[in-house]
C-alpha positions in Angstrom: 0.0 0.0 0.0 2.6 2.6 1.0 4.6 1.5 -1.9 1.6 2.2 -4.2 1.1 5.7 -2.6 4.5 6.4 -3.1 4.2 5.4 -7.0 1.4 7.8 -7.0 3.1 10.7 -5.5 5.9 10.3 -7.7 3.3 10.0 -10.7 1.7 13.3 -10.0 5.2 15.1 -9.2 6.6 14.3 -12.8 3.1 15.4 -14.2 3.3 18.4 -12.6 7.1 19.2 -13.6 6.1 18.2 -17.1 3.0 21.1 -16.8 5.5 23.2 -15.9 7.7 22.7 -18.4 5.0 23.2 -21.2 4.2 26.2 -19.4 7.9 27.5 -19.8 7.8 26.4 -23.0 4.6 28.6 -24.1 6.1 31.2 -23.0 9.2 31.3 -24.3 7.6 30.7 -27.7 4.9 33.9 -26.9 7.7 35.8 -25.9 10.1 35.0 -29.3 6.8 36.3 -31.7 5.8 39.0 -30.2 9.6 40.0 -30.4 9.8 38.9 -33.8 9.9 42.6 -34.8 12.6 43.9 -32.4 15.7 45.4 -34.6 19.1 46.4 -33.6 19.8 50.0 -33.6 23.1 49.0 -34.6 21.5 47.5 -38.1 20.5 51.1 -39.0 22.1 53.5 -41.0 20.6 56.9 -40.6 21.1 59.6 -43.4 20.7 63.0 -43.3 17.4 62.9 -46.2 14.7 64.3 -44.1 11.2 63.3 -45.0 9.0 64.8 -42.3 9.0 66.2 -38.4 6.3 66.6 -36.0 4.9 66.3 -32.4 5.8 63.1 -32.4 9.3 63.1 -34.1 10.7 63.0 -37.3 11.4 60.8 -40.2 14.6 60.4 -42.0 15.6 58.1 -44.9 17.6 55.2 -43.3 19.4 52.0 -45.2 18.5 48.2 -42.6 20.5 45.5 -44.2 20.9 47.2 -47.6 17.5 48.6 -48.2 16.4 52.1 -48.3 13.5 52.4 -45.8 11.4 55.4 -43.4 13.0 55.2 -40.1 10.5 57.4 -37.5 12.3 58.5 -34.4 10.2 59.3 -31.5 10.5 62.2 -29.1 11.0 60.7 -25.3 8.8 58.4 -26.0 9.1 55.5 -23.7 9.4 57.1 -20.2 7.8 54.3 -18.0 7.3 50.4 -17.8 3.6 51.4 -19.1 4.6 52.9 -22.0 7.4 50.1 -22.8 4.7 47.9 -22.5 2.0 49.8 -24.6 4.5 50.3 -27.9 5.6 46.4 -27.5 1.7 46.0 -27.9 1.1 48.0 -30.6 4.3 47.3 -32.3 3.1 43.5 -32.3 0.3 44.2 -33.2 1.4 46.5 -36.4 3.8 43.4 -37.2 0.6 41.3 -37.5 -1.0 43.4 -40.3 -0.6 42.4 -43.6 -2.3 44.6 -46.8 -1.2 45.5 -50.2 -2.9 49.0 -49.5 -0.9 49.8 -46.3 2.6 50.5 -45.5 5.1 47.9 -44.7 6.1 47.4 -41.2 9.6 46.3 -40.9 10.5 46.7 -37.4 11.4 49.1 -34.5 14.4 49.3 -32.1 13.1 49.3 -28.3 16.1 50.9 -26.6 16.2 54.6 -26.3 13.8 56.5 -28.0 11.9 53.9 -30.1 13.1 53.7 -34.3 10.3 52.3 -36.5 10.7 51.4 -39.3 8.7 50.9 -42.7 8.8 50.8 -46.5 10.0 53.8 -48.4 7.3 55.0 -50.8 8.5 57.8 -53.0 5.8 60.0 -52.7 2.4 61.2 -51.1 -1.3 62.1 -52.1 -0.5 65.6 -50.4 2.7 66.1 -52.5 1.0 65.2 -55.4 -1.9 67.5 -55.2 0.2 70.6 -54.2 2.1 70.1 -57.5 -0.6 69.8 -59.8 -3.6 67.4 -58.6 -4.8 64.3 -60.2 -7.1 63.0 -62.8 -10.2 62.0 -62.3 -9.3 57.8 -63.0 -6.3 58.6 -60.6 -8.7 60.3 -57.7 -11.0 57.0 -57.9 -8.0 54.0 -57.8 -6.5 55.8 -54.8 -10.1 56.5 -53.1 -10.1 52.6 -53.6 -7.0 51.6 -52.2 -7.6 54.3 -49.5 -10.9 52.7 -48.7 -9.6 48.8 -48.6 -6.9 49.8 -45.9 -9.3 51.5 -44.2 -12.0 48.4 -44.1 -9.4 46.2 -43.4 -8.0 48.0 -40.3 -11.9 48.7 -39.0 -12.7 44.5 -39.9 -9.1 43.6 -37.7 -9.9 40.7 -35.1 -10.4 40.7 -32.4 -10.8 44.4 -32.3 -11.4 46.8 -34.9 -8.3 49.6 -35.6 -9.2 53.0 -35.4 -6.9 54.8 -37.8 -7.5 58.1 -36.2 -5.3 60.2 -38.7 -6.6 59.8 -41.7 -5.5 63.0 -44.4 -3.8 63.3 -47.5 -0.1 63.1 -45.6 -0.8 59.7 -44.4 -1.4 58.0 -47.9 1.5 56.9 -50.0 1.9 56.5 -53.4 3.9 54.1 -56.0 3.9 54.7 -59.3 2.5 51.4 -61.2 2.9 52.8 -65.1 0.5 55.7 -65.6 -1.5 55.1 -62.3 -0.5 55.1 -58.8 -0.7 52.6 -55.8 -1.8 54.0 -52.8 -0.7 52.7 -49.4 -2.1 54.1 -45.7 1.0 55.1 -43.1 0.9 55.5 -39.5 -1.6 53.1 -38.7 0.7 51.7 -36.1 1.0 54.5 -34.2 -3.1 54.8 -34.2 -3.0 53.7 -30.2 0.3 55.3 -29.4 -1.6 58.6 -28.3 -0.8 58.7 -24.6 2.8 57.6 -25.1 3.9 60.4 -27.6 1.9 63.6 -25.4 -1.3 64.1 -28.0 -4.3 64.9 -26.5 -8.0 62.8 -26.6 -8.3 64.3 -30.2 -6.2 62.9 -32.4 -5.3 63.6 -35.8 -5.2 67.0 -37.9 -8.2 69.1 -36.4 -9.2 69.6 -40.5 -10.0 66.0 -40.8 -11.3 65.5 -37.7 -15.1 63.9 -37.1 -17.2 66.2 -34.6 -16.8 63.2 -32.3 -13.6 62.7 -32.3 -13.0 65.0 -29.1 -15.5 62.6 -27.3 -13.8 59.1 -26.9 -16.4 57.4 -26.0 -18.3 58.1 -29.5 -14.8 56.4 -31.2 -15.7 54.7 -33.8 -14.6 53.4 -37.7 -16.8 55.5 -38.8 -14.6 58.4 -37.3 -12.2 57.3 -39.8 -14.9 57.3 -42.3 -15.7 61.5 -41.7 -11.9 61.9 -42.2 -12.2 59.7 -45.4 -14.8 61.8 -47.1 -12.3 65.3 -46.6 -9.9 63.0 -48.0 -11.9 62.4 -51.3 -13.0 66.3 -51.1 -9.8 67.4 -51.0 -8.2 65.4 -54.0 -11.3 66.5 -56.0 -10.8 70.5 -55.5 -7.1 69.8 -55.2 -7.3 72.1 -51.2 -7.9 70.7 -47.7 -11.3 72.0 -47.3 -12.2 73.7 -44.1 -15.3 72.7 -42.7 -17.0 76.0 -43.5 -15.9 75.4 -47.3 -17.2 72.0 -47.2 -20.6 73.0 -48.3 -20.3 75.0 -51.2 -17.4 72.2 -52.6 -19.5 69.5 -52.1 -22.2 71.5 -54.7 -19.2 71.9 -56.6 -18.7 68.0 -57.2 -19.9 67.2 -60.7 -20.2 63.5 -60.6 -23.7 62.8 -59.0 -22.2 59.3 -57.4 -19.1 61.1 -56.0 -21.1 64.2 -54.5 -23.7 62.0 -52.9 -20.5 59.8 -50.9 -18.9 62.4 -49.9 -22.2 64.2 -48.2 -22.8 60.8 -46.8 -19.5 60.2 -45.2 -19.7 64.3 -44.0 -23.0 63.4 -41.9 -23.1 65.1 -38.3 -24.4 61.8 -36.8 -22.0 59.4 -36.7 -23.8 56.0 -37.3 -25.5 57.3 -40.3 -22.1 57.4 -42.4 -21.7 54.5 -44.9 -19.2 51.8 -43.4 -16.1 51.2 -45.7 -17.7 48.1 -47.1 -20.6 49.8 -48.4 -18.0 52.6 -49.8 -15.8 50.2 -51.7 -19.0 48.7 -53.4 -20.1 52.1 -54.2 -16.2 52.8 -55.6 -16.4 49.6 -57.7 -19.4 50.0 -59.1 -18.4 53.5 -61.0 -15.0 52.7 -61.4 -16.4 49.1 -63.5 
């Protein structure tokens, strides 16, 4: 009998050392992917090509193992064990995301003030419509490309990403021939709010939804108000200020383009079209 109990105590203290083990195991493995995007600052090559500053930082042209690519350097951004553990999260989550219509994530350094990296595009929607503005074809493949990012983010599992600065500065282009690919930046940095100083309202204050100083209204279709001064604004070739809006929107000469951009301008937010219903609408006068 005591030999038997014995046999069983041994039993259950090898069971539990082999939980134990998986355990470790589990979390060694959780721990490797969602470091899977950690770089060496020592891989990086910064250059003195400048291609934007801000609040936040600024972005230069770097070269990571012999590619050209946007390094963004943030300003004191990682000042306590909260905020290290916020941009780990976000970062992972970024290095999850996977669409032909938005930027590249690459990696980011997590020592110091944080480097992340992405994809070099050569040029942006804002650039483009300061020097001369687009055709009309042009305007409707990038309000498509636009619009698939967009969807994508607001459809992510388990939760939807809010993109919360949408505007002409945030979408890339490639040239593909005679027509452009459009890709959405800074959709990593959509959560990073507290950690870089901004305030509950996000974003550039033109594109901004009425509810976006409320965040308990926060929604995709805040993104989606944003959107429609996005399509505005590469139609009349100006960022539109919301007392312009109006009068521009008369202005629009394609019935189907007028009527979604009114509909993604609505006051009340859950009366805006949802990306989905926008990219059928796009697809439908584009084919």
């Amino acid at each position: 009998m005591e030999i038997e109990q014995n046999l069983q105590q041994q039993l259950q203290q090898a069971q539990e050392r082999e939980r134990g083990l998986e355990q470790q195991l589990r979390e060694r493995d959780r721990q490797e992917r969602e470091s899977s995007w950690v770089v060496s600052r020592n891989d990086i090559r910064m250059t003195e090509r400048v291609l934007g500053r801000g609040g936040w930082g600024e972005v230069r042209v770097a070269r990571f193992h012999g590619l050209e690519v946007a390094a963004k350097v943030l300003h004191e951004a990682i000042i306590s064990e909260y905020n290290i553990s916020l941009f780990s999260r976000e970062m992972n989550i970024a290095s999850k995301i996977r669409h032909p219509n938005l930027l590249q994530f690459i990696g980011a350094t997590t020592e110091g003030n944080p480097i992340i990296l992405t994809e070099l595009m050569p040029t942006s929607l804002r650039k483009e419509l300061e020097t001369g503005g687009l055709a009309y074809p042009a305007i409707l493949s990038i309000s498509l490309d636009v619009a698939c990012a967009l969807n994508y983010l607001h459809l992510f599992k388990p939760h939807p990403i809010l993109h919360r600065d949408v505007s002409s500065a945030n979408v890339l282009l490639q040239p593909m021939g005679v027509e452009w690919r459009a890709k959405v930046a800074d959709y990593g940095s959509a959560n990073l709010q507290p950690l870089i100083g901004t305030t509950t309202n996000p974003g550039n204050p033109v594109y901004s939804a009425p509810e976006a100083a409320n965040p308990r209204e926060h929604s995709p279709s805040m993104d989606v108000f944003s959107y429609g001064v996005l399509l505005l604004e590469m139609i009349t070739r100006r960022i539109p200020l919301p007392e312009e809006r109006v009068g521009l929107i008369d202005g629009i000469r394609r019935a189907s383009f007028r009527s979604l951009v009114q509909r993604c301008l609505i006051v009340e937010y859950r009366r805006r079209p949802t990306m989905s219903v926008i990219i059928t609408e796009l697809n439908e006068t584009i084919y």
